[in-house]
C-alpha positions as CSV (number, residue, x, y, z in Angstrom):
1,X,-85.1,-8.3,-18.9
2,X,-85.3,-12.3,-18.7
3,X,-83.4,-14.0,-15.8
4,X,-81.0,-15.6,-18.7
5,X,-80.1,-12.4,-19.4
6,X,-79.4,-10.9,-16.1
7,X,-77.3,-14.3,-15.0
8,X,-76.0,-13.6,-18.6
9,X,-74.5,-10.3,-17.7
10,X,-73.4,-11.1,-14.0
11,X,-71.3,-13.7,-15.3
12,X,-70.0,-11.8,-17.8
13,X,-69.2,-9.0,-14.9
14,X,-67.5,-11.3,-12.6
15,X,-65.5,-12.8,-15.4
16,X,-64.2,-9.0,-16.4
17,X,-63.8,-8.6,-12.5
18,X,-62.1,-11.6,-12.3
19,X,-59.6,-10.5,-15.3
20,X,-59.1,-7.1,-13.8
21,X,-58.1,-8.4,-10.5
22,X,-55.5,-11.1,-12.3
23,X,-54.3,-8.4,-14.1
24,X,-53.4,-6.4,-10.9
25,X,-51.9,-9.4,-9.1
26,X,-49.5,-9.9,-11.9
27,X,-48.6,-6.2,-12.1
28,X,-48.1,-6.3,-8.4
29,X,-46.1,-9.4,-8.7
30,X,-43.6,-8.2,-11.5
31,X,-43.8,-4.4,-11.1
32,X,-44.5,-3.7,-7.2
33,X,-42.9,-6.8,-5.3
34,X,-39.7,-6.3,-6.7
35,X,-39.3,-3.1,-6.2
36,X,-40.4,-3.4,-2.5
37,X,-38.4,-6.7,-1.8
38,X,-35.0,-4.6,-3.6
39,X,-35.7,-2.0,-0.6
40,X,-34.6,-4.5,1.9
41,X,-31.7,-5.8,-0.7
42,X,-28.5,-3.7,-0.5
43,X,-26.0,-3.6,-3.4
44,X,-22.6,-1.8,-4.8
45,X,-21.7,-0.9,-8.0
46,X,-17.9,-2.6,-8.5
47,X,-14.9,-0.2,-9.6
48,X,-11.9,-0.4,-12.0
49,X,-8.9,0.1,-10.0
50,X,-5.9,-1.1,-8.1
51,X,-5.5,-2.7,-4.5
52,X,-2.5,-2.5,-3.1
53,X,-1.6,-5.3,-0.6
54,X,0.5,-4.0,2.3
55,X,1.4,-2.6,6.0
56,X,2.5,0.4,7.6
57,X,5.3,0.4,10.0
58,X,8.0,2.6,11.5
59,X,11.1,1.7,9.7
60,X,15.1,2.8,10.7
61,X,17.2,3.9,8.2
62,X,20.7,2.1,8.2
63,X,23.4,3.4,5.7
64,X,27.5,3.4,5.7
65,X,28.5,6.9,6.1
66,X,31.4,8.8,7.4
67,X,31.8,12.3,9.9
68,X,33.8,14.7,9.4
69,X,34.5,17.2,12.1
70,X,36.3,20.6,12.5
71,X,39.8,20.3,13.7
72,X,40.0,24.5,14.7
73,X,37.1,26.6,15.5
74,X,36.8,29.1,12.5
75,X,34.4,30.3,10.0
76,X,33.4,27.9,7.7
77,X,32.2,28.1,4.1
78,X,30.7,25.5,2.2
79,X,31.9,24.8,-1.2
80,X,29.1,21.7,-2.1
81,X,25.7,21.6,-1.9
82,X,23.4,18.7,0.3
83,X,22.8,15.9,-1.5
84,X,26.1,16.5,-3.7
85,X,27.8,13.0,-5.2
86,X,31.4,13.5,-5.2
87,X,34.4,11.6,-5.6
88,X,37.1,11.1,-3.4
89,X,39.4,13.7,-3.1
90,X,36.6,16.5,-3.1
91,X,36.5,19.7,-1.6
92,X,33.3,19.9,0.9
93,X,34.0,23.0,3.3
94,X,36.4,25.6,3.9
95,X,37.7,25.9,7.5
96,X,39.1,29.2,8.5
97,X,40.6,29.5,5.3
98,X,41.8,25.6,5.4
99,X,40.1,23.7,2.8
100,X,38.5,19.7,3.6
101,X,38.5,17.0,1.5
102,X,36.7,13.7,1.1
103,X,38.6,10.3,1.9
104,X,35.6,8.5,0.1
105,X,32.9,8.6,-2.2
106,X,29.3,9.3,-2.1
107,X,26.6,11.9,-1.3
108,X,27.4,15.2,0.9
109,X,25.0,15.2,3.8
110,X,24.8,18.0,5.9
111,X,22.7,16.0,9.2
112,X,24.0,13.5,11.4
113,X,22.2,11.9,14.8
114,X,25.4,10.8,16.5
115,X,24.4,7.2,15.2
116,X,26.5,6.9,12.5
117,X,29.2,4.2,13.8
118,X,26.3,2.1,15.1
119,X,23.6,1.6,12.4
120,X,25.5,0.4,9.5
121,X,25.5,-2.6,6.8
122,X,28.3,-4.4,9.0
123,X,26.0,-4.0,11.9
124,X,22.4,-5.2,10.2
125,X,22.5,-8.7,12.3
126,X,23.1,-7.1,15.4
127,X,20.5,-4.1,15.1
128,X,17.0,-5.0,17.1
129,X,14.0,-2.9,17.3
130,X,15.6,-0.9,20.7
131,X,18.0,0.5,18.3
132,X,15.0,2.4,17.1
133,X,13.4,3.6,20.3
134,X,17.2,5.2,21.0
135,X,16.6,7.4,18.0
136,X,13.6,8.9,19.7
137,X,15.8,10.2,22.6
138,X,16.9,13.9,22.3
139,X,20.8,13.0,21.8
140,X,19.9,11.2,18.7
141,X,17.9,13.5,17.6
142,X,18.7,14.4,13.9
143,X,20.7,17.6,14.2
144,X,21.8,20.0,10.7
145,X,25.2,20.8,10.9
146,X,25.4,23.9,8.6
147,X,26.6,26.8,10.6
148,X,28.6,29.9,10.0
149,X,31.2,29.6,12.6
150,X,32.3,25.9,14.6
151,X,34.2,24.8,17.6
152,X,36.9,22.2,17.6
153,X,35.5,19.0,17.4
154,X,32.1,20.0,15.8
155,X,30.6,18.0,13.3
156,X,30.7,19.8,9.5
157,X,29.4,17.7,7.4
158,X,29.5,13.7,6.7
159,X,30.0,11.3,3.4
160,X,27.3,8.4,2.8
161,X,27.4,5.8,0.4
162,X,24.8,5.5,-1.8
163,X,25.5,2.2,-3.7
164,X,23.5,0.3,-1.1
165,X,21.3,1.6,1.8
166,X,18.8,-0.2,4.1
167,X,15.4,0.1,6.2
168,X,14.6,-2.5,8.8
169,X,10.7,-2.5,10.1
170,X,9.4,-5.3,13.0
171,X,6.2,-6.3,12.3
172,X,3.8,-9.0,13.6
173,X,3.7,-12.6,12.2
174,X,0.2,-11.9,10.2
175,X,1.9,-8.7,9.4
176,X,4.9,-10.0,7.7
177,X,3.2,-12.8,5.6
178,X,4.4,-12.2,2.0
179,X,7.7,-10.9,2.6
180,X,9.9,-13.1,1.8
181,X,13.9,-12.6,1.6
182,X,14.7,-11.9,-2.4
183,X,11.7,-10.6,-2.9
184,X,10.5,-7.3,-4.9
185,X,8.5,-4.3,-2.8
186,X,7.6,-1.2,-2.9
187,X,7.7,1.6,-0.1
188,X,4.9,4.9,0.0
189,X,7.7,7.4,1.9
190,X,4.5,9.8,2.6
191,X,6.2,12.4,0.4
192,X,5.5,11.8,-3.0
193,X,7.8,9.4,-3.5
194,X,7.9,5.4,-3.8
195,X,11.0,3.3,-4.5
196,X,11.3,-0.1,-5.5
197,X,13.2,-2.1,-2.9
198,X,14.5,-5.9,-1.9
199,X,14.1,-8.1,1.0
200,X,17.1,-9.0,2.2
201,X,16.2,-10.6,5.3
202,X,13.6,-11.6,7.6
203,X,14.2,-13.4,10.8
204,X,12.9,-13.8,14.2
205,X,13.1,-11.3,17.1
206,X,11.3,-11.6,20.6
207,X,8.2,-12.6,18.6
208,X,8.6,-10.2,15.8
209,X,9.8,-10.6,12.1
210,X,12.9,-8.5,11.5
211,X,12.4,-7.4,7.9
212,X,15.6,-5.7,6.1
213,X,15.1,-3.9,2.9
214,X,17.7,-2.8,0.8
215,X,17.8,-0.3,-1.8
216,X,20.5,1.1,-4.4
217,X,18.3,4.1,-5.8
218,X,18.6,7.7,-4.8
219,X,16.1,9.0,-2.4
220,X,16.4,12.8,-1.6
221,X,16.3,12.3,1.9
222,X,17.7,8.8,2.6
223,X,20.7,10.9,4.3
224,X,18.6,13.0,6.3
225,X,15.6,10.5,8.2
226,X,16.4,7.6,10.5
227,X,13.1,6.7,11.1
228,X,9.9,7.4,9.1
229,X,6.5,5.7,8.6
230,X,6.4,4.4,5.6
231,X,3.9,1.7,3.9
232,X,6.0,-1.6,2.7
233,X,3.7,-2.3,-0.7
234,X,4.0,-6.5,-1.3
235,X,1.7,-6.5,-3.8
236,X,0.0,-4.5,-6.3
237,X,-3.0,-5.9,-8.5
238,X,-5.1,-4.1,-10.9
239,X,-8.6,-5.1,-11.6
240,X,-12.1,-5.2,-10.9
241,X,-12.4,-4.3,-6.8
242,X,-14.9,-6.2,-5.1
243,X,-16.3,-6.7,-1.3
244,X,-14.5,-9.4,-0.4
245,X,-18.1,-10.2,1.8
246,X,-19.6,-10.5,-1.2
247,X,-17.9,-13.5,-2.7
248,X,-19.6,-16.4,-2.0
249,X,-19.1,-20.3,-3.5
250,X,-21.1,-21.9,-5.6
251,X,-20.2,-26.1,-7.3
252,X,-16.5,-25.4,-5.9
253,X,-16.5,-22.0,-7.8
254,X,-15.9,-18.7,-6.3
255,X,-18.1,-15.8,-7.8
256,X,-20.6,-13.2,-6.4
257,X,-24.2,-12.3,-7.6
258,X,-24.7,-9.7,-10.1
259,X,-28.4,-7.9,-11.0
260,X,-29.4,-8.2,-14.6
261,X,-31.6,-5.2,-16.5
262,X,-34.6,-7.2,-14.9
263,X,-33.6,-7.5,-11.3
264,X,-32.4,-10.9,-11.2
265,X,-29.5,-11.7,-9.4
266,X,-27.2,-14.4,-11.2
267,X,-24.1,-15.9,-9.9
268,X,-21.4,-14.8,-12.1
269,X,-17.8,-16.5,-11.3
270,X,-14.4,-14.3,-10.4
271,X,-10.9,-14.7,-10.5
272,X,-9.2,-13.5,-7.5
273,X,-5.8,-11.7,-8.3
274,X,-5.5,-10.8,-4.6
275,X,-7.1,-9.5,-1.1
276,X,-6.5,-7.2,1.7
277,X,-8.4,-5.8,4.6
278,X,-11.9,-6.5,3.1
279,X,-11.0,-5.8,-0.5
280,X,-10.6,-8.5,-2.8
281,X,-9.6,-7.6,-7.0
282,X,-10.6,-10.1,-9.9
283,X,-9.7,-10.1,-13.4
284,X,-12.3,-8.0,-15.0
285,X,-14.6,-9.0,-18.3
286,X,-13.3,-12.6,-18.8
287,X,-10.9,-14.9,-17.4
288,X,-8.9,-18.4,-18.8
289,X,-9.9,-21.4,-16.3
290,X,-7.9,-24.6,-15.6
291,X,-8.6,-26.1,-19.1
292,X,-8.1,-22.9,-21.3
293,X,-11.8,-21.8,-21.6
294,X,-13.0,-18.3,-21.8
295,X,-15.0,-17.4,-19.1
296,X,-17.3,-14.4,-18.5
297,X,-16.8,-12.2,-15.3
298,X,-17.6,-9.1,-13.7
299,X,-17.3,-5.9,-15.7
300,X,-17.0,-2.1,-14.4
301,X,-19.8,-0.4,-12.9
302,X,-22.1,-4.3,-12.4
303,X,-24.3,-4.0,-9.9
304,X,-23.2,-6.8,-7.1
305,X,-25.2,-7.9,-3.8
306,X,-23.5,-6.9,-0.7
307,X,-22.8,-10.0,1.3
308,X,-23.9,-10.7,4.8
């Protein structure tokens, strides 16, 4: 074999080696790199769903309500049931063979705390947060007066208007923001059940906000608590739910970065509808900006790069 021929072939085999070895480098580089580099890159997938913008906070019943007691010791029978409307005039209980009669209407309750006269709608100026820590004490302890047989004086049962009711709650400055007197919320009792309520007031109080909520729909046992936790809802937004970490700002616009099919991340704009505790929700799919124009957003189940 001539030397032509053998530098011949040597070239040609470091030009295929040369080829081969491009060929890995780009493998590497669009295959390999990416997938190592995304090891060290953390992500979420964003959800459908509903954030709900709000506190929890120990809240005192106040309600107008009247007790009735027994005048005799005696047997007793009772002729309504708890929870009863009536109207005035109505027969409740039956005292030694003595019936006893309503001067008012509303709902029959069958529990009193002995702080009846104090926690009322004439009184909601004058109630502070003490008012709340006397409920705690074992002589206002929330006592049921259904029995077979009473003393004189006794309590039987009691009358409570249900046209208007109230909860008061003290919470922090930060914790207050957002209610505002007039407007709409919502309260989580804890027991299945969430009614739709009103600020009526907010004002200050040794460095607390004094909310008062008022209500004028039935709750089962709005004659029975006079304190609960409950969760006072000010807002409730339904979109896509996003780490609020994750929103950065790009140009003036707020978005977060979302992986494409390839592994790119591009910056894809939101809409915030609201935030709370971490959790921020956007409009999902598309949005309208300032001048009218459709644009493109976060959809369920993107892939979105957790923030720092």
């Amino acid at each position: 074999m001539s030397n032509n021929t053998k530098k011949s072939n040597s070239k040609a085999k470091i030009c295929i080696l040369g080829f081969v070895l491009l060929f890995v480098a780009l493998y590497l580089y669009i295959y390999v790199v990416p997938r190592v580099s995304d090891i060290f890159v953390e992500t979420y997938i964003a959800e459908y769903g509903t954030l709900e913008s709000g506190v929890e906070a120990d809240c005192l019943f106040v309600r107008d309500e009247t007790v009735y007691s027994a005048g005799s010791a005696g047997k007793i029978e009772r002729v309504l049931s708890q929870g009863k409307l009536v109207r005035k005039g109505s027969k409740v209980v039956t005292l030694a063979g003595t019936g006893c009669y309503t001067e008012e209407r509303g709902v029959i309750s069958y529990y009193y705390d002995g702080m009846e006269k104090l926690l009322t709608s004439e009184n909601l100026d004058k109630i502070t947060l003490s008012d709340m820590e006397k409920t705690r004490a074992d002589e206002f302890k929330v006592h049921d007066c259904k029995k077979n047989s009473v003393e004189a004086g006794d309590k039987i049962f009691k009358v409570v208007d249900n046209k208007e009711w109230f909860l008061a709650a003290w919470l922090s400055s930060d914790d207050a923001e957002g209610f505002e007197a007039g407007n709409n919320v919502k309260v989580d009792f804890h027991d299945g059940v969430r009614l739709k309520m009103k600020v009526k007031s907010v004002t200050e109080e040794n460095g607390r906000r004094k909310v008062i909520l008022s209500c004028n729909r039935y709750y089962e046992y709005f004659d029975k608590y006079r304190t609960r936790k409950c969760k006072l809802i000010r807002a409730s937004r339904t979109g896509i739910l996003l780490e609020s970490s994750s929103i950065v700002e790009e140009d003036g616009q707020k978005g977060v970065y979302v992986k494409d099919k390839f592994g790119n991340y591009n910056f894809t704009p939101v809409s915030i509808l609201a935030s709370d505790k971490g959790v921020t929700v956007v409009e999902k799919n598309y949005y309208y900006d300032d001048e009218g124009k459709t644009v493109a957003t976060v959809k369920n189940y993107d892939e979105i790069l957790k923030g720092e």
